[in-house]
N, C-alpha and C positions, 0 to 999 in steps of 0.2 A: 194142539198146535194150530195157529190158525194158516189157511190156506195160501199161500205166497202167488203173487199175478203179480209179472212183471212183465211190462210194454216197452217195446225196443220200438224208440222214435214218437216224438211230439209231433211230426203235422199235423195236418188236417184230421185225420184217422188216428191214428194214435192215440192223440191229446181225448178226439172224444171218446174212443171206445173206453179211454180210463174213466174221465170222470162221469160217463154213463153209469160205469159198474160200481163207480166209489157212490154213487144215487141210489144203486138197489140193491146192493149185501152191506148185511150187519159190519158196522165196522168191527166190531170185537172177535169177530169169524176170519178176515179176510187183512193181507197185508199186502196192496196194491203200489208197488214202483215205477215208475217211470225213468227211464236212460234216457236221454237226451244230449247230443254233443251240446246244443247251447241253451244257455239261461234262458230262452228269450221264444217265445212263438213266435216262428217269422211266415209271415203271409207267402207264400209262393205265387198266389195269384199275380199277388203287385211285384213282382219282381223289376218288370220292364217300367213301372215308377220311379223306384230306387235308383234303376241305373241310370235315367237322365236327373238325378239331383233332388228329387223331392223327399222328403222326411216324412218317414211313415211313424203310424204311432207306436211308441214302445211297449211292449205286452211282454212283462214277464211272466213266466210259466209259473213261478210261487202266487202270482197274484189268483191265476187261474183257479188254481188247486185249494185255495184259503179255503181253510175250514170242511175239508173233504175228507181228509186222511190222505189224502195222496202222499204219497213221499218223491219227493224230486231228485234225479241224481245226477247227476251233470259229468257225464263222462261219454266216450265216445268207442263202441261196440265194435273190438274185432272179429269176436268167432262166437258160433252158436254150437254147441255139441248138444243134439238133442236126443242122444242117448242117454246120457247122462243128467242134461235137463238140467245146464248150465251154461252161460252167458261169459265169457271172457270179453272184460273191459278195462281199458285204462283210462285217467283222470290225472289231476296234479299231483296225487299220493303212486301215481304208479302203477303198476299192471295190477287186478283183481277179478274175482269169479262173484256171479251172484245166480243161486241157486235159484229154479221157479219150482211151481206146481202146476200154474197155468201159465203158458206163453203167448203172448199179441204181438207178433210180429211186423210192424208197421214201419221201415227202414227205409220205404220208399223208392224212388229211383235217384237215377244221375242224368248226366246230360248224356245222348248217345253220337257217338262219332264217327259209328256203323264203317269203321277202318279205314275211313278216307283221310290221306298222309296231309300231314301237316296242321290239322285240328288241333290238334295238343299245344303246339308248338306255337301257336301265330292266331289262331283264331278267341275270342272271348264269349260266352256261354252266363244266361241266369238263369240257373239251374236251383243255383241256392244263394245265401247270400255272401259268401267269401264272395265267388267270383263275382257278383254281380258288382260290388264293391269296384274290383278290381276295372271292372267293365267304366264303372261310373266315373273312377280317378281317371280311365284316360278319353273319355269324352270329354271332361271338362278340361284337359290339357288339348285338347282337338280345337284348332284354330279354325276362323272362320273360312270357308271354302273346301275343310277337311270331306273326305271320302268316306262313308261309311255301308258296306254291302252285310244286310240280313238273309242269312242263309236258311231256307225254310218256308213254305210258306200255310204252316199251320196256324191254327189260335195263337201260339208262343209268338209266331212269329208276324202273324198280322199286329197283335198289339206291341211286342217291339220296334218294329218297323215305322209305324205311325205314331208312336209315343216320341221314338227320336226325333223323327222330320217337325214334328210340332214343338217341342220342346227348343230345338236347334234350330231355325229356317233357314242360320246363315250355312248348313250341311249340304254337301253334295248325297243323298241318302239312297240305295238302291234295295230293290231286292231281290232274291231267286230262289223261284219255286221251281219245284219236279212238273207240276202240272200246270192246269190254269190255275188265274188265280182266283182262289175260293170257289173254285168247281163241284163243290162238295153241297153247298146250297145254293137256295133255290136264284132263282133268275133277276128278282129284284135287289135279293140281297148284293147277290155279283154287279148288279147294275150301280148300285149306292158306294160297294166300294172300290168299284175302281174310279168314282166321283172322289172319294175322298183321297186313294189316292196323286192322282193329277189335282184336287187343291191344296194338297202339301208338300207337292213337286216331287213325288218318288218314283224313282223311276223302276220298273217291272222287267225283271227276266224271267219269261214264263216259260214254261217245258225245258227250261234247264239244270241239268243235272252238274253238279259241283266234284270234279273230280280230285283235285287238290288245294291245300290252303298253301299262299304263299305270303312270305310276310306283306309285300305291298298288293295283294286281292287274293284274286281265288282265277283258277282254270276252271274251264268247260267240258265237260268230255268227249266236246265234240274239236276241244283245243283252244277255244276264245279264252283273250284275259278281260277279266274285270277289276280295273282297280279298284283298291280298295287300303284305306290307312287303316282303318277298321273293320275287322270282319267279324257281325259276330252269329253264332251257331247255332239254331235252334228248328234243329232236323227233327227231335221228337226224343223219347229216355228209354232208357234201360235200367231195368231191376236191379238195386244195390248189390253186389257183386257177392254177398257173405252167404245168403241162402244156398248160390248154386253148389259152395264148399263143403255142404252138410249132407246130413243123409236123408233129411228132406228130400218128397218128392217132389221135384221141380219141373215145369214146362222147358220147352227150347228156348223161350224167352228166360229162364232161371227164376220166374216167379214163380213159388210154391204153389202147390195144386192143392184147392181147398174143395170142401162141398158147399151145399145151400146155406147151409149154417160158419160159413169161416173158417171150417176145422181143415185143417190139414188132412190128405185121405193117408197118409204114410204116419203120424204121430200125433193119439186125437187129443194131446194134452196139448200140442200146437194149434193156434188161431195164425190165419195172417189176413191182412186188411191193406186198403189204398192200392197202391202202386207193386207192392211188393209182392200181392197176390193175383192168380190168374183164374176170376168167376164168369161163370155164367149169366151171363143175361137175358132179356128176352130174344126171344127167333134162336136161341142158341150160341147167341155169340159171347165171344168174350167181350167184359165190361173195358174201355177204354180207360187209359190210365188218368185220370182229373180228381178232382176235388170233386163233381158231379157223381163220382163214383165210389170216391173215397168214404164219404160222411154216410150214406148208405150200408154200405161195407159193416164200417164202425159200430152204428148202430146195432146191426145184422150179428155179429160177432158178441157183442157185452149183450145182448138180451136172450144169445145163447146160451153163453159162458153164464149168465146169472141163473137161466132157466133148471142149467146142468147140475150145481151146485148147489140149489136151493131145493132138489128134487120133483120139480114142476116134470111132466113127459113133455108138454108143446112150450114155445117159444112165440113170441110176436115175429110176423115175416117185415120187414122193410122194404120198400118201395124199391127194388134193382133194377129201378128204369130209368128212361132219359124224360126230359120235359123241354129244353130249351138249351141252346149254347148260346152265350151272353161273350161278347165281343167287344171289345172296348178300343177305339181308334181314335187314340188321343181321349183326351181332359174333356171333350166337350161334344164325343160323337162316339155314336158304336152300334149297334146289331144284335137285336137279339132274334137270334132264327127259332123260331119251334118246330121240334123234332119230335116225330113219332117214339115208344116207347123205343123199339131198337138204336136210335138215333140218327134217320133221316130224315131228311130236310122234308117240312110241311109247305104249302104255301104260304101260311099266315107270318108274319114278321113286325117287328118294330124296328126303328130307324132313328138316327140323329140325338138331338138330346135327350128325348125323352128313352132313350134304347141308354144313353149313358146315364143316366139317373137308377137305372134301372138295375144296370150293372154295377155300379158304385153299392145299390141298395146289398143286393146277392153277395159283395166281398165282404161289407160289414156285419152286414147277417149272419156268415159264416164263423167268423170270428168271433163274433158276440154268444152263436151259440154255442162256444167251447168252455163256457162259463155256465150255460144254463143247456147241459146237453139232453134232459130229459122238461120240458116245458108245462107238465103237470103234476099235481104231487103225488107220490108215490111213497110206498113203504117198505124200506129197506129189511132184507128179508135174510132170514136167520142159513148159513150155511146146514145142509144134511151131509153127515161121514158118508164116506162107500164103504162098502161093507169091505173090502180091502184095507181104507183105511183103519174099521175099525177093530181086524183081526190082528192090526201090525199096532194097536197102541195098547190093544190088551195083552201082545204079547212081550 
């Protein structure tokens, strides 16, 4: 029988740890699935593109997998029982189970709302792209002089923040951060964008914490209001909710606890990868949840899962470090900071357009190489039984 590897979730990690593996095992060995709620690769990067109006390109996920063996399923994953080492999901035919052998758990996160009221209800998040959709129908129904407050002021949210204000200049656009802004790198970087932005008129709440959403802004918890016709959310994610329901071991964050290799330390027939799992990186820390991390991961994960099954003892190690956080602040500006392997800010930096050429290069990069995820040739290598296996087919 040949070995069943089924990946819960197409992003970033997902998409590649499959077509990594569908590269280096025998297809005739191995029967490699992919769930996916949508048809379609959606870039999470560009999210905060989409929601001022721009048209991203269409990447179906069938186009990706042509000629892989991959099989695509297009359904959307309630429950993991990994006892039993089956996948309940429902689709347009209805509730179904699909059994694995191997599982890559790659499910990612959500937007996180860290329980501050009124989130749910009043505020807008691109997290993915339903909402972001949702985000973009009401900007473009947002009349000129409209209000718009970006809660956050991480990556998510410095390039939504500056994506709006540039895209819309007729907006009144604000933002609010917990801390300063961009205190996290270095001194030129913070110098350049608070230039950019005061020349896209956004106005800054710094050291403010957002206590609740209300439909017309948001409170302070110190009690100020900020209006706001739009407020939208981007505090930072949390772990897709389904892992912490299993018997998987989980962090307090509810992402699965894997080793060096992606394995799960509680079910070594579980991998998890991106967002969904919690590794180590260098100095000790955990790897921050991005696409920086994610494709890493991925890698890390299918050149185990192939190493194991093919009966190799060692594995290729993947680079689980940082190099750069790449910033994009508007169409025509952005930041690339470099960061030490644990990911602290260096002094060296790039700026302006050459910093967004730079990032633009990084997103299409990304995506391109979910098509070609191993970049030289290799030969796809014949599964070995375990010997468990091979005592339950002779019996």
């Amino acid at each position: 029988m040949k070995h069943r590897i089924v990946v819960l979730g197409a992003g970033y990690a997902g998409a590649m740890a499959a077509g990594r593996l569908a590269r280096r095992l025998h297809r005739d060995d191995t029967d490699i699935t992919v769930i996916n709620a949508d048809a379609d690769f959606v870039e999470r990067v560009r999210m905060h593109q989409l929601a001022t109006g721009q048209d991203l390109k269409h990447r179906p996920l069938r186009d990706v997998y042509a000629g892989t063996g991959v099989t695509l399923r297009q359904a959307r994953v309630t429950a993991v029982d990994a006892d039993r080492r089956t996948v309940t999901l429902v689709d347009d035919h209805g509730t179904d189970e699909a059994a694995y052998d191997t599982l890559i758990y790659a499910l990612g996160s959500v937007t996180a709302d860290h329980g501050v009221p009124g989130v749910a209800e009043h505020a807008y998040d691109i997290g993915g792209r339903p909402s972001t959709l949702r985000l973009r129908d009401r900007l473009a129904r947002l009349a000129a002089g409209g209000t718009v407050l970006v809660v956050g002021g991480g990556l998510t949210g410095l390039e939504a923040v500056t994506e709006i204000a540039e895209a819309r200049p007729d907006l009144d656009v604000a933002l609010a951060t917990r801390g300063g802004l961009g205190d996290w790198l270095n001194g030129k970087a913070q110098q350049h964008l608070r230039g950019v932005c005061d020349r896209l008129g956004i106005t800054v709440h710094e050291h403010t914490d957002i206590a609740r959403v209300e439909a017309a802004g948001a409170v302070t918890r110190d009690g100020r209001e900020i209006p706001a016709q739009v407020t939208v959310w981007t505090t930072g994610f949390a772990a897709h909710p389904i892992a912490a329901a299993t018997t998987l071991a989980v962090a307090e964050t509810g992402q699965i606890i894997v080793d060096a290799s992606m394995r799960s330390v509680s079910h070594p027939e579980v991998y998890a990868v991106g967002d969904a799992a919690i590794a180590e990186g260098p100095g000790g820390k955990p790897l921050r949840m991005s696409c920086a991390s994610g494709v890493p991961m991925a890698w890390q994960a299918a050149d185990a899962i192939a190493a194991r099954l093919t009966g190799r003892a060692k594995f290729p190690k993947a680079p689980l470090r940082y190099f750069n956080q790449c910033i994009s602040l508007g169409r025509r500006d952005g930041i690339i900071q470099y960061v030490t392997a644990d990911d602290r800010a260096k002094p060296s930096l790039l700026t302006g357009k050459l910093a967004a050429r730079y990032k633009e290069f990084v997103c299409t990069g990304a995506a391109w190489s979910l098509s070609h995820p191993i970049l030289y040739p290799v030969r796809r290598h014949r599964v070995v039984p375990t010997r468990s296996e091979i005592r339950t087919t002779a019996s």
